[in-house]
N, C-alpha and C positions, 0 to 999 in steps of 0.2 A: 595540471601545472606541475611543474617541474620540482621536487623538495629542494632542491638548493637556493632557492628564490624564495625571499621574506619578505610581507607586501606590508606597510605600516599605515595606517590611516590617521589621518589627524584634521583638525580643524582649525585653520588661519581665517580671520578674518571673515570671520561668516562662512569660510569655502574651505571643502576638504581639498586637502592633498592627501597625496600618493608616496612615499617613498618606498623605494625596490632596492634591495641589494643581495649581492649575489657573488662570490666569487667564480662562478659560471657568468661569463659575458653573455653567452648565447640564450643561458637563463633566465638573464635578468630580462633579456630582447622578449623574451616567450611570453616571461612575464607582465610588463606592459603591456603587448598587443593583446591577452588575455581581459585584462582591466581595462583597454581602450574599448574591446568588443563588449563588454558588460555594460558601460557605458552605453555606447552609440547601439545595442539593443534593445536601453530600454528608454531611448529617447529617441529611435525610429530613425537615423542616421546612417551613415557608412564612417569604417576606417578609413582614412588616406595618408600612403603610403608610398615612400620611393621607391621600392620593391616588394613585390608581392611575398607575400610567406609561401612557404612549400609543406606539406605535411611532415609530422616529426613525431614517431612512437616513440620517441624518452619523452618526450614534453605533453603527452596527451591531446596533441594536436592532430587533424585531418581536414584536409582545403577539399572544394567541391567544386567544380567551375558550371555554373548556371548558366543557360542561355536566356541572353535578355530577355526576348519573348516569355520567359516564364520566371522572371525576378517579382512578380506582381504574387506570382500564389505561396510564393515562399515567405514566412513570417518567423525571424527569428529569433523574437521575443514571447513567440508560443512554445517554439522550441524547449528555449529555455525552461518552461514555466512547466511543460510536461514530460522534459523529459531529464532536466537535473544536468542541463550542459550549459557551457556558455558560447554563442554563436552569432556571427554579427559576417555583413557584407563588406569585403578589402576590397575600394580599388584605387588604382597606381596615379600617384598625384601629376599633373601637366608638366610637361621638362619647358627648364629656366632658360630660356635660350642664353649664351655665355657673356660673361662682358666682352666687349671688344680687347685684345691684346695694348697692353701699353708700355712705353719704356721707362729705365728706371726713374728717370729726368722727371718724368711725365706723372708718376707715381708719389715722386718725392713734392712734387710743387703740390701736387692733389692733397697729401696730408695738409701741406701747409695752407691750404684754402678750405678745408675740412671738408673735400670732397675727391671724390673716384671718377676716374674714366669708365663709361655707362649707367654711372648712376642718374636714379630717375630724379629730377629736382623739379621744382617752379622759377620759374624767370618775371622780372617784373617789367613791365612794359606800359608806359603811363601810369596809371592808376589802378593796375588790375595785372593778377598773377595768371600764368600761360603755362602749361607743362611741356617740358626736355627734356631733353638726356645729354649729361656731358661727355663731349666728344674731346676737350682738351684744354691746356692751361697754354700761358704764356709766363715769361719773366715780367714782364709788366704788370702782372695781376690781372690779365684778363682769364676771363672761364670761356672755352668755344663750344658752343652747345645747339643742337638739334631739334626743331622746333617737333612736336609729336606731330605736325599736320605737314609737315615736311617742309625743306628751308634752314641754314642754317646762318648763327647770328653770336657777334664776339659780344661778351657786356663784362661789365666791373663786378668784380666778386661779391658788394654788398647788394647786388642786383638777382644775387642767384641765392635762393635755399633750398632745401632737404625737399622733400615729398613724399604723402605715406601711398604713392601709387607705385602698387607692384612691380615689378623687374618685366617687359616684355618676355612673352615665351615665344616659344618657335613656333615652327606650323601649327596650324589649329589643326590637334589631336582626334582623330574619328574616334566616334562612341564605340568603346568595345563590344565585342559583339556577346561577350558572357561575362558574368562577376563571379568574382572569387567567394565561396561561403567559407568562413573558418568555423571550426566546432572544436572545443575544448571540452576535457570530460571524459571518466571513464570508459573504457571499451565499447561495453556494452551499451551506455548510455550514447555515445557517440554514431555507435553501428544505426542504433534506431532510430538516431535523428536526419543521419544520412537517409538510410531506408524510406523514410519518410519523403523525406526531400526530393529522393528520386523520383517517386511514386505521383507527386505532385508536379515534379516537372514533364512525365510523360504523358500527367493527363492532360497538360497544357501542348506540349510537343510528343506527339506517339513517338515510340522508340527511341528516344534520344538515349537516354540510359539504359532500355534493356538491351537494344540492338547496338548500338555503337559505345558506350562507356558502360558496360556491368560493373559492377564492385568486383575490386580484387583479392585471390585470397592470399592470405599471409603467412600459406605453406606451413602452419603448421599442421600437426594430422594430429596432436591429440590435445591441444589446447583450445580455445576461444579462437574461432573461424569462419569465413563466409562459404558459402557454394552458391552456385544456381545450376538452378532443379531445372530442365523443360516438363511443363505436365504432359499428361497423355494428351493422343488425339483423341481417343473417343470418350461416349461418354458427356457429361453435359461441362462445357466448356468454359461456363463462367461463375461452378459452383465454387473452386477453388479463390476465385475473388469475392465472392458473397460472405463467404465464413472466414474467410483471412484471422478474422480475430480470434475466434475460435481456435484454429488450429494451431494458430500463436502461443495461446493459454494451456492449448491440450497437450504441448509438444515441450511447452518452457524455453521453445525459442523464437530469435526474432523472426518474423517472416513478414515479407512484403509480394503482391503479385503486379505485373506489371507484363500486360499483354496474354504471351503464349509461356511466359518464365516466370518462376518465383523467387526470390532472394532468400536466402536462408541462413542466418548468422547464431552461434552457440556452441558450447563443449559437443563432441565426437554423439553421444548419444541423444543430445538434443535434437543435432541435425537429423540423424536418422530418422529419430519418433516425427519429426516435419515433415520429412521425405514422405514416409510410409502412408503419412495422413493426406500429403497432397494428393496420392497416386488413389487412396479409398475414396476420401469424398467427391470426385468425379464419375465415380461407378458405384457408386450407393442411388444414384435413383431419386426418386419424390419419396419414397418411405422412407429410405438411410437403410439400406439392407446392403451385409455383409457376407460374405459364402462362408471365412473364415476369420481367425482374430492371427494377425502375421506375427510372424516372430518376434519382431524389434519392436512392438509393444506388448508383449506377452506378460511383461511386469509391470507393467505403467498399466493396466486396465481390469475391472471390475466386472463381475457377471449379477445380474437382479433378473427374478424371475417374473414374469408378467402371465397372468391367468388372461387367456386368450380373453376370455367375456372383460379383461379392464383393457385391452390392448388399443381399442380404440378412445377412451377417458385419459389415456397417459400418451396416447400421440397427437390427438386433435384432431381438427379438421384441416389437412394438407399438413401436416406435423407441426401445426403452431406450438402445441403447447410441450412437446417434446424440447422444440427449439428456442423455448423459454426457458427452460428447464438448464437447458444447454449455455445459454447466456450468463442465465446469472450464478452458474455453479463454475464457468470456465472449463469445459466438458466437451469432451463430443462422444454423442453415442449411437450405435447401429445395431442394426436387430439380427440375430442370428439366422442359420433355418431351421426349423422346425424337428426337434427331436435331439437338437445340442444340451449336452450335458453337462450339469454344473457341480463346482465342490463340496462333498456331503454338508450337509447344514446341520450337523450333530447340535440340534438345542434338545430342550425336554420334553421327552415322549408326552403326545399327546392318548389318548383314551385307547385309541384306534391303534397305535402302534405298539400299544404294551401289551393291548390281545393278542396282537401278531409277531410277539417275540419271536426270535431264532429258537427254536424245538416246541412251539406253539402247533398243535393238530387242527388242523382245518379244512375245509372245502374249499376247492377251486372251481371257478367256473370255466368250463371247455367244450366248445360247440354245443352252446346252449342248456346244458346239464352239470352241475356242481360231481365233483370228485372228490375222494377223500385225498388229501396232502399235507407234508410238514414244513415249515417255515426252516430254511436252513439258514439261512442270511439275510440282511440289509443290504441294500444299494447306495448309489451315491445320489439316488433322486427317494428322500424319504417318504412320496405316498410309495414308494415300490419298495415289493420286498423278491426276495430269491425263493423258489419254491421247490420240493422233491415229488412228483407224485409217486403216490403206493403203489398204482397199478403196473408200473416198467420203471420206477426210479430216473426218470430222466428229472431236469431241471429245467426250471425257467424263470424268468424275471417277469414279475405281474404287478401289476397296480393293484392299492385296496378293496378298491370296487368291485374285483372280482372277488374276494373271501368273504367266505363264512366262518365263526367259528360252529365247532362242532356240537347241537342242539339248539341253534336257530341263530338269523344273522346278528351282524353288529352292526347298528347304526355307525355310515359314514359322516363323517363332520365335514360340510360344505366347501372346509379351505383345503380339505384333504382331493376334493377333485377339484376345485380351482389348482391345484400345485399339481395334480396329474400327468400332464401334459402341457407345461407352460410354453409360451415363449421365452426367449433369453431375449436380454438387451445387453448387451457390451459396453461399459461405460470406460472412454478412455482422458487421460489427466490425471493430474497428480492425485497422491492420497488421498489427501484430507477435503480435497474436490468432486473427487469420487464418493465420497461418502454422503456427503451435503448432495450430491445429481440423483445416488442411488435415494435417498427421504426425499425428495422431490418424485421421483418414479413411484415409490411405498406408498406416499398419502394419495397419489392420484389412482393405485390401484386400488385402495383402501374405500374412495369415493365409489368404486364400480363393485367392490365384494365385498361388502362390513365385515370386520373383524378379522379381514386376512391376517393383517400382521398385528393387531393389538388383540389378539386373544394369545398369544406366542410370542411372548415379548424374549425371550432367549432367544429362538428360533431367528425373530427380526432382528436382532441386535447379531445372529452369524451371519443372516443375510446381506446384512447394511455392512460387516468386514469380509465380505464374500467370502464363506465360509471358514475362515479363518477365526484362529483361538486369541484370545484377549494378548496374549504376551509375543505372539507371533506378530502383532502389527503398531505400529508408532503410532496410529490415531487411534484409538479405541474409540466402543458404542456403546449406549445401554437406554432403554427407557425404562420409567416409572410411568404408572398413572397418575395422570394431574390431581392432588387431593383437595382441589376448588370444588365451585360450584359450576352447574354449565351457564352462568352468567359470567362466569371469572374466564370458564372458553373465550365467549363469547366475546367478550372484550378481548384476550387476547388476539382472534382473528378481524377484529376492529381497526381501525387506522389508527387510533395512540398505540394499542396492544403492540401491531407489527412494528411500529415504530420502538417502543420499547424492545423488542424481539432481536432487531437490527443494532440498538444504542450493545445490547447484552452478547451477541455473537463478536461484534468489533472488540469490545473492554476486554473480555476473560481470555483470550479470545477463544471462542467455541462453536460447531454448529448449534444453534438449537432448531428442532421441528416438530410442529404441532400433530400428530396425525389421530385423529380420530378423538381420545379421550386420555392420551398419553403421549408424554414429554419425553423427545429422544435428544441424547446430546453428544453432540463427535469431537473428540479429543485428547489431549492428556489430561490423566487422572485429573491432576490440580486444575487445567481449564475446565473439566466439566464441574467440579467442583466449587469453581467459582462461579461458573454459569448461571448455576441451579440458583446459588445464593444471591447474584446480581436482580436475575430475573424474580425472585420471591421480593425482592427491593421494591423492584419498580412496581410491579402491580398494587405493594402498600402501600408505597409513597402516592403512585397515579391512578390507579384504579378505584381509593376509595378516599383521593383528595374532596375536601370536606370542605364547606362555607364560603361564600365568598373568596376568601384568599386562594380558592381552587390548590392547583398543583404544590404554593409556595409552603401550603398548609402540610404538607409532609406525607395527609394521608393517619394511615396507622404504622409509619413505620417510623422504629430506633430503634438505633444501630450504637448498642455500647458502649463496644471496642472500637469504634472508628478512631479513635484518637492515637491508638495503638496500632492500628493494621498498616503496613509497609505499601498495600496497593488500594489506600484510601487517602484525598488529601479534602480537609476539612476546613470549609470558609466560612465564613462570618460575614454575611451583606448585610445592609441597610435595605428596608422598607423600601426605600426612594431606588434601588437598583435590583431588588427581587421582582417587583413588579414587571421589571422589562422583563422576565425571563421567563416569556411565553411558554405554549409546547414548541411552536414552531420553529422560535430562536433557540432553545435546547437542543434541538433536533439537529439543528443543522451545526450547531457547536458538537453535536457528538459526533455524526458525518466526519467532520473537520480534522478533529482529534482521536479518533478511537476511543472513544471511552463514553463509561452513564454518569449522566447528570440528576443526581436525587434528591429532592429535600426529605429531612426528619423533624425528630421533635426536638431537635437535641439531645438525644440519648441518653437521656440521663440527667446533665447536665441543665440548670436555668439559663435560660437565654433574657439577655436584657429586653427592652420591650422596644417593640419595633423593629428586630434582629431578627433575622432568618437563619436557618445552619444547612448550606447545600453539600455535600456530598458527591468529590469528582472520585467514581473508582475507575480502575483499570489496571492494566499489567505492566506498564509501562511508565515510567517517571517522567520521560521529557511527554510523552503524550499529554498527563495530567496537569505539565506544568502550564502545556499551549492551552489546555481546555481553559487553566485560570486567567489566563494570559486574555483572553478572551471575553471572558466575562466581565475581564477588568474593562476592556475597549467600549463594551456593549456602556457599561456602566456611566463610561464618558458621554455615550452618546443620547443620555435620557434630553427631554426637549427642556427649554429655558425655562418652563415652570415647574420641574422638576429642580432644576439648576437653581433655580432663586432658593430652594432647600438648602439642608445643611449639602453638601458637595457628595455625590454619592461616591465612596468609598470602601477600599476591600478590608476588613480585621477579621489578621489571623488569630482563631484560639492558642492561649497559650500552653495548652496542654499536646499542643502538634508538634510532633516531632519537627525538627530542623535537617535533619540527615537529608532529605529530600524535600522541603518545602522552604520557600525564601520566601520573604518578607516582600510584599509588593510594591517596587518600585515609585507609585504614585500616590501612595499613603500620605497622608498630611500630616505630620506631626511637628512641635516646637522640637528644635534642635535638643537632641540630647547630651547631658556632660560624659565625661569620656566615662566608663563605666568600672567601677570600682572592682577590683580582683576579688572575687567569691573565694571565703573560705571552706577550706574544705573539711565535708560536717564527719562526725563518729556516726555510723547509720546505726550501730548499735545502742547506742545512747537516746537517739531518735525516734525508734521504733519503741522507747522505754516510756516516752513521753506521750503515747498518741494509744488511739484503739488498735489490737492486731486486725491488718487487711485480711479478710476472708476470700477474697475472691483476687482473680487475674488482671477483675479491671479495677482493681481497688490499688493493688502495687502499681500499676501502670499509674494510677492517677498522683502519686506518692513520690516517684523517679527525684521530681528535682525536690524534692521535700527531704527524703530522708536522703540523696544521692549526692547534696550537694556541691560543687567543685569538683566530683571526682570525673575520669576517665569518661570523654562519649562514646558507646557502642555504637557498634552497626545497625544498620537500619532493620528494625522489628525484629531486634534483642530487649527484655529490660531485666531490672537485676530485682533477686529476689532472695530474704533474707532465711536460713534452712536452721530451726529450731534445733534438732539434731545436730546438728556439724557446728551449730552455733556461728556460721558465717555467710557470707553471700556466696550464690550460683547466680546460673545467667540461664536466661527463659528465653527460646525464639517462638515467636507467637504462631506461626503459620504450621507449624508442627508439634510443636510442645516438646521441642529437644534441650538439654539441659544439659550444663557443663559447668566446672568449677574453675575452669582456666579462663584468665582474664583475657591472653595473648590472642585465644579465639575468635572473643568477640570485639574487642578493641577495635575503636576506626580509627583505619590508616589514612 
């Protein structure tokens, strides 16, 4: 919608109105039919309209003409729902047929009898009212009026009144033969709702929009634009519509297929990475094999090394589990050919390669007899190294497997010829997609060779950034070994576990993956960080919830500083509304929100009795606020024997900050009197009267104690008083950065 247009909501009479104003006329118009369509989508209706709209880029508007035949598969209150536009069916209202012409004679007696020449009226006839239309007056006070069954007849004006039947219209109107869709709503969001719409009306009508109405482009060449692709002819024909989604995700742009064409809408190199993928995945085959990786994704995609003996554990049977792989990392990937080279994986020398340093003396094997040789170099595949033999100084590139050192062999370590001769798999998608497809590839080779990649956890963590160095890439990787028990796996590979798994990747937000006996997590620093920390939560809170009260019971876990940290918000339930808060209802609130749902013990803190303390983290503030938002709804809906309790209800602690947490709306409390102006306290004088806080979470817990009335900081700042300096600094908790200026931290 258009910024010149301000839409006010209000409530009369039990019913909302609307007011639009606009010093843009045309605005204000955009703006209504905008509201009219929000409306009639989601009450399942049409606009009607004396003239139909036309589409209009300043207004974020685009019209679609649908052929009737297929107004049945179009639903534009899904639209709406999936895809953040607003869209509804315009059609053009019946024409009024005219009033008959009158004179002015004719006009003037008409007022004076509070009636119009064509107006619809009722005529009274005996006992009983007849509908007409007035055809004319007289000086005498007669009305001449037209009986609707035809016949016309003069009567006395107190014989004639009004009637609420409509104005005849003209011919009866044939059913158009298409409707107008309007969609409102960002570019992009609109492109795909069209896309959509097309796609649905040509399952209904073939070719109506790929062959006779394609989408049009809007000539730019380097901004947000459409194309259509024709795919190849050969090749399998209807792979390009099986993975649609995929290539969507792998590419970042919109794509739809529709027949022998595909739509293609996004910035200049979106398109092309859609292009490039439409034209591979029809000549990849039932394996997904590629001859090479093309240009125009040569930066959008990742290499992982698969040891032939897991190739078959990490494709499936007919590529299923590759193409699971592929789904739910948003990924497409294709297997290279055989002897494709990948970027050195400089991690830490294993046993085997620090024998075979560069100026290392060894035996080479060559036609079947060891020779004396020297290690001159590393390669870019680290079981191979570069070799010189004594006998003619030539060189050559060998695998470990063929050295010796000199006075008897070296045991090969088994992932050193697993990695000999790999396959490559090319995984193409975004970064942080890639890395998440690439530990889905890692654990399923991991299933086929133990200890490939968790004996070499550097080595796995260049693998998982494709060879790349920590500061070279925007997602970074690393694992640790789980320092549980293999019960504490065990549960994690469990249905609460994964679900836990999935609540902790959405919150921080970060990959995490289980492979083997060690925890990998793909990110920025601070999301793996929080990951680790989320995910050690949950397992205390759920993995080792205790008695009866199960999950509500917290477990073994507290958390401190919760009352301090910026990406925790801290609730206070009632017994009567923890109980509803299943796994299964947590689960799908995290779903919902992004974010983990945890109870503790109170941290610290005594909890009154029959009080619970849940725990919403995440990275996010409006996320955390819908998970509360939420819990509040669930709380309403405990059943009537619940209800005949005290009322279940949300209380916040009051030790939680307010920078980011509001008071919940349907708290019950008696009205409060207006609230008296806080003086504002000497915190030096304060801190004279009380024990000194030793710890971080002791001054947090202190803020409005000794802080009183002064200045509110930023959200996870608190202030702290410096022996030394003899006055207050300011602490942000998520780093431990310190500063003496007030201007700083101050919230604006």
């Amino acid at each position: 919608m258009h910024g010149a247009a301000t839409i006010t909501l209000a409530v009369a009479d039990g019913n909302w109105e609307a007011q639009i104003s606009s010093s843009i006329p045309s605005a204000a118009m955009h703006a209504e039919l905008c509201l009219r369509s929000m409306a009639a989508a989601l009450a399942g209706s049409v606009v009607e309209m004396r003239v139909l709209p036309e589409g209009d880029e300043a207004f974020a508007l685009d019209v679609l003409d649908i052929p009737e035949a297929a107004v049945s598969v179009v639903q534009p209150q899904k639209l709406a729902q999936q895809l953040d536009v607003v869209a509804a069916f315009v059609h053009e209202k019946a024409h009024i047929k005219p009033r008959p012409p009158a004179s002015e004679e004719q006009v003037a007696l008409g007022k004076t009898f509070g009636f119009a020449v064509g107006q619809p009226v009722e005529v009274r006839y005996e006992d009983s009212w007849f509908h007409a239309t007035v055809k004319g007056f007289s000086q005498e006070g007669v009305v001449m009026v037209e009986w609707l069954g035809g016949g016309e007849a003069e009567l006395a004006a107190i014989d004639v009144r009004a009637s609420n039947r409509l104005p005849t219209t003209g011919e009866e109107m044939p059913r158009p033969p298409q409707s107008r869709l309007v969609i409102f709503g960002e570019t992009r969001s609109r492109t795909a709702a069209k896309f959509q719409t097309m796609a649905a009306s040509d399952r209904k009508i073939s070719g109506h929009f790929e062959e006779r109405f394609p989408p049009q482009q809007s000539g730019s060449l380097f901004g947000f634009n459409t194309a259509v692709v024709a795919l190849p002819a050969g090749g399998d024909t209807g792979a390009c519509a099986k993975h649609r989604s995929k290539i969507a995700s792998a590419s970042e742009a919109l794509v739809e297929v529709l027949g022998k064409h595909a739509f293609v809408a996004g910035d200049p190199d979106e398109r092309r990475r859609a292009q490039t993928l439409l034209q591979m995945v029809p000549k990849a085959g039932p394996f997904g094999d590629a001859t090479e990786v093309p240009e125009e994704v040569g930066e959008f995609c990742s290499m992982v090394r698969v040891p032939t003996s897991a190739v078959a554990a990490v494709a499936g049977p007919e590529r299923t589990n590759l193409s699971r792989m592929e789904e739910s990392s948003g990924c497409l990937a294709f297997w290279l050919p055989l002897g494709t080279t990948v970027r050195p994986r400089t991690g830490a020398a294993g046993s085997s390669e620090k024998a075979y340093a560069v100026g290392a003396k060894v035996k080479a094997l060559f036609e079947g007899e060891f020779h004396d040789a020297v290690v001159v170099g590393t390669t870019a595949v680290k079981s191979r190294v570069r070799i010189s033999w004594v006998f003619d100084g030539t060189e050559e590139e060998v695998p470990l497997t063929r050295l010796q050192r000199k006075g008897g062999p070296l045991p090969i370590k088994k992932r050193d010829k697993w990695l000999e001769s790999p396959r490559v798999l090319v995984i193409i998608g975004p970064e942080k997609s890639r890395r998440a497809c690439a530990l889905l590839v890692m654990e399923a080779s991991e299933s086929a060779c133990p200890s490939l990649w968790t004996s070499e956890l550097d080595e796995a963590a260049m693998e998982i950034r494709d060879g790349r160095p920590e500061e070279e890439v925007l997602f970074g990787a690393d694992g640790r070994p789980h320092e549980g028990t293999a019960a504490d796996l065990d549960w994690l590979r469990g249905q609460q576990g994964l679900q836990a798994l999935e609540g902790v990747q959405c919150a921080a937000p970060c990959v995490v993956q289980v492979i083997g006996q060690v925890l990998f997590f793909v990110g920025y620093p601070d999301q793996r960080d929080r990951g680790r920390e989320y995910l050690r939560w949950a397992c205390l809170s759920r993995q080792h919830a205790i008695g009866p009260a199960g999950l509500r019971s917290g477990g073994t876990l507290s958390v401190t500083d919760a009352d301090m940290r910026d990406d925790v918000t801290v609730v206070l339930l009632k017994e009567v509304v923890a109980v509803w808060l299943r796994a299964d209802r947590l689960h799908e609130i995290e779903r919902e929100t992004e974010s983990l749902l945890v109870f503790d013990d109170g941290g610290g803190s005594a909890l009154d009795s029959g009080t619970r303390r849940l725990l919403i983290a995440g990275w996010s503030d409006p996320h955390r606020a819908r998970a509360r938002q939420k819990i509040e709804e669930l709380g309403k809906s405990a059943p009537a024997a619940f209800q005949s309790q005290e009322r279940p209800r949300l209380e916040m602690p009051v030790a939680v900050s307010s920078s980011h947490l509001k008071r919940p709306s349907e708290v019950e409390a008696a009205p409060e009197a207006k609230r008296p102006q806080v003086t504002k306290s000497d915190p030096k004088a304060v801190l004279q009267t009380i024990a000194w806080p030793a710890t971080i979470n002791a001054w947090g817990s202190l803020q409005k104690t000794v802080w009183a009335g002064h200045p509110k900081l930023m959200s996870g700042w608190i202030r702290v008083w410096s022996k030394s300096q003899d006055k207050e600094y300011f602490l942000r908790l998520k780093d431990m950065k310190t500063t003496f200026e007030l201007s700083e931290v101050i919230e604006r």
